[in-house]
N, C-alpha and C positions, 0 to 999 in steps of 0.2 A: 400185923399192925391193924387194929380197927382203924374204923372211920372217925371215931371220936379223936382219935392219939394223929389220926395224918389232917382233921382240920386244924389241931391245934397247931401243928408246923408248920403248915400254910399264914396261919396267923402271925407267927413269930416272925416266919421271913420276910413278910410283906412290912410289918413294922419296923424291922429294922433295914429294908430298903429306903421305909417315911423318912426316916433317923438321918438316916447318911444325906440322900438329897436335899434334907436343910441345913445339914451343915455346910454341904459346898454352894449353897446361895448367901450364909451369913457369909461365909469368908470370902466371895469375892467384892471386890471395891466397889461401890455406887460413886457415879458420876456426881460432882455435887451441881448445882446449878445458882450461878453468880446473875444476880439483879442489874439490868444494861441499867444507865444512867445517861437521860436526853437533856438537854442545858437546854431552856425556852430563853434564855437570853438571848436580846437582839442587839447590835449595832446602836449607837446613838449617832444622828445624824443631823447637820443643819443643811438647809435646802436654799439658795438663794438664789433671783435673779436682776440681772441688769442689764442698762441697753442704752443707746446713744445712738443721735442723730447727727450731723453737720452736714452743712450746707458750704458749695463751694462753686466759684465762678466759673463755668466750662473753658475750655482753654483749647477745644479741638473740635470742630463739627465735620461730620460727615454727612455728605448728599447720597444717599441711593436713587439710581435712574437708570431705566432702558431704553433703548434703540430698537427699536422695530420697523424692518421692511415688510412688504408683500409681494406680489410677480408671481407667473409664470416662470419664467426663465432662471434655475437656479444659479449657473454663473452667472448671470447678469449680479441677479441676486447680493451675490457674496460682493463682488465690486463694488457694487452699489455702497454696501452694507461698510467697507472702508475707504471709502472718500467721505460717507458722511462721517465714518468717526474720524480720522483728520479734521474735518473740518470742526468739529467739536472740541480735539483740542487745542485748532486753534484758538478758538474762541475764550476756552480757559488761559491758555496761555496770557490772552491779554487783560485777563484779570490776576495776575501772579501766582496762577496754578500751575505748577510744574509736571509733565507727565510723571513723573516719580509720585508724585500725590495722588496720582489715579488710578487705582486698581480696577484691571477689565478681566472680568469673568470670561469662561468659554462664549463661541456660539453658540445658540441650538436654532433647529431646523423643523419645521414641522410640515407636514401637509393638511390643505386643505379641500374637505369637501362637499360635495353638492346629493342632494337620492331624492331622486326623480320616480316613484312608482317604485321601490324598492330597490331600483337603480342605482347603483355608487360612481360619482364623477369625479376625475380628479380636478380640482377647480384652481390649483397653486400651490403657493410655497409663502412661508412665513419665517424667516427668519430675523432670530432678535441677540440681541448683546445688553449686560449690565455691566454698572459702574460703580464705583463707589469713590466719590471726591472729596479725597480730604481736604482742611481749612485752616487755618488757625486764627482766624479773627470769624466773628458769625456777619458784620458785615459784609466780608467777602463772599462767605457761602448765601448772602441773603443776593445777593449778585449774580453768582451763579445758576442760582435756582432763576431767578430775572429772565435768564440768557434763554438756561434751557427750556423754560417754558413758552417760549418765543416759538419751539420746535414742535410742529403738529406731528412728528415721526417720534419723539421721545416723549416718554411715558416717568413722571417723578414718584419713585415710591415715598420718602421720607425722608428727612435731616436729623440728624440724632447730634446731639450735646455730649460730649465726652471731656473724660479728663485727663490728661498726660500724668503719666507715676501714680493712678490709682491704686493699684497694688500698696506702693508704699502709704498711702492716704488711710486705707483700709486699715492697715498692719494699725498702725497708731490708733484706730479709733478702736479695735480689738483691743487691744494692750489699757487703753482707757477701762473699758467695759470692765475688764479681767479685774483691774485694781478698785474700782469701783465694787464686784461683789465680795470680793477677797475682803474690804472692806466693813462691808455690812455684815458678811457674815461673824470674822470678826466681834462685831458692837451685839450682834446675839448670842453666841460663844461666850462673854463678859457680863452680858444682863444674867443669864443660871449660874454662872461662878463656874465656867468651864472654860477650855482653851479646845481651840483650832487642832484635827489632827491630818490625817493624812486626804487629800482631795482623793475620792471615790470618783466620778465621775466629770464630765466638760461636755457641756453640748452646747454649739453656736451656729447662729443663725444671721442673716443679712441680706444688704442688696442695694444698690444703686436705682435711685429716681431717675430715670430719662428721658426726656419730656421730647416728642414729637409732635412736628405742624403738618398731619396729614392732608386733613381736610380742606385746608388753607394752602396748600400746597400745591392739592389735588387740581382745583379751578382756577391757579394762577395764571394759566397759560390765555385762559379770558381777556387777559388785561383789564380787569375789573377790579385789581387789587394796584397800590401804592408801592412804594417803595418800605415807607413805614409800617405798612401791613406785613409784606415779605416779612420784614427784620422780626415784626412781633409774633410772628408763625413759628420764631423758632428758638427753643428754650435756652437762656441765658445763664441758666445753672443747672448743679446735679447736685444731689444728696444721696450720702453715703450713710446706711446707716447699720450698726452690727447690735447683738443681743447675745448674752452668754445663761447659762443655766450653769449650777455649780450643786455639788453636794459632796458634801463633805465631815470629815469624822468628828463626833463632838466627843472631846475627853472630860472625866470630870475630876 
């Protein structure tokens, strides 16, 4: 066999090796490839808020006040430290404060000292006690405050205004709020020609007005204040007030 006669067999085979390998690319399957589809539709939503104040006559005052000794001698100290509270509340007592209306905090104890030239001296002991005296007339607590500031050993933090069933006081003015944007949103849902759908979301917020007579409180012990001062030191109402956020589905 020449050379001429073995190229051409070379040529033949290698063609029809082309031949076959495209036929088994036509015939296997091609994947097809399907188009995702994103929805840029959003939610419609109405957004509304509202919120309410009331004002309400206190009906409970609370006195905060400490006791404070000083000495040397720790037992003495602590002795000391309950004969003056006895005698404190006797003193309540004859203004118709019942121990049951007095909550007394622990003791604490501290030391005190002296540095003389980088020198540390122990110079005493300080121990003190808090109170906290419930009321339910603010005349009485303005009485109170009277007695104790009479006391160059007690220390008046503040009188604070409260209200008995705030909880429940609250509940209601939330419940107000709620129906209140339920409301509104509502009267906007009606203005596009839509209705109310499912509340998305609830955020509220609030809090109680407290009014304290620190300052006035502070110097009574002066006796440079009235009786009608006392009483004006200390706030005669609380306001309660809540705020609701709402959002919610608008259908149309």
């Amino acid at each position: 066999m020449n050379k001429v006669t073995l190229g051409l067999v070379l040529l033949v085979v290698l063609l029809g090796f082309l031949l076959l390998t495209t036929n088994k690319e036509n015939a296997m399957p091609k994947s097809l490839k399907v188009p995702s589809v994103v929805s840029d539709a959003q939610m419609s939503t109405v957004k509304v808020s509202a919120s309410e104040s009331r004002k309400y006559g206190a009906n409970e005052f609370v006195t905060v006040a400490m006791l404070e000794l000083r000495g040397r001698d720790k037992e003495l100290l602590f002795k000391q430290l309950e004969t003056r509270r006895q005698a404190i509340f006797e003193q309540m007592s004859k203004l118709d404060i019942q121990n049951a209306d007095i909550e007394q905090n622990s003791v604490d104890m501290r030391k005190e000292w002296s540095y003389d030239k980088g020198t540390r001296s122990l110079t005493g002991y300080v121990v003190s006690q808090s109170f906290a005296i419930r009321c339910s007339s603010r005349s009485v607590a303005a009485a109170a405050v009277a007695v104790l500031s009479a006391e160059l050993d007690v220390e008046i933090d503040r009188t604070s205004a409260r209200l008995k069933g705030e909880d429940s006081l609250r509940k209601e003015i939330i419940l107000s709020v709620g129906k209140k944007a339920m409301d509104k949103a509502e009267s906007y849902a009606e203005s596009v020609g839509g209705k109310l759908g499912k509340v998305i979301s609830v955020s509220e917020n609030g809090g109680s007005d407290l009014m304290h007579g620190r300052q006035v409180l502070g110097v009574a012990k002066f006796n440079d204040y009235s009786e009608d001062a006392l009483l004006s030191s200390i706030a005669d109402s609380v306001s309660i007030s809540a705020s609701v956020h709402l959002v919610i589905e608008l259908l149309q």
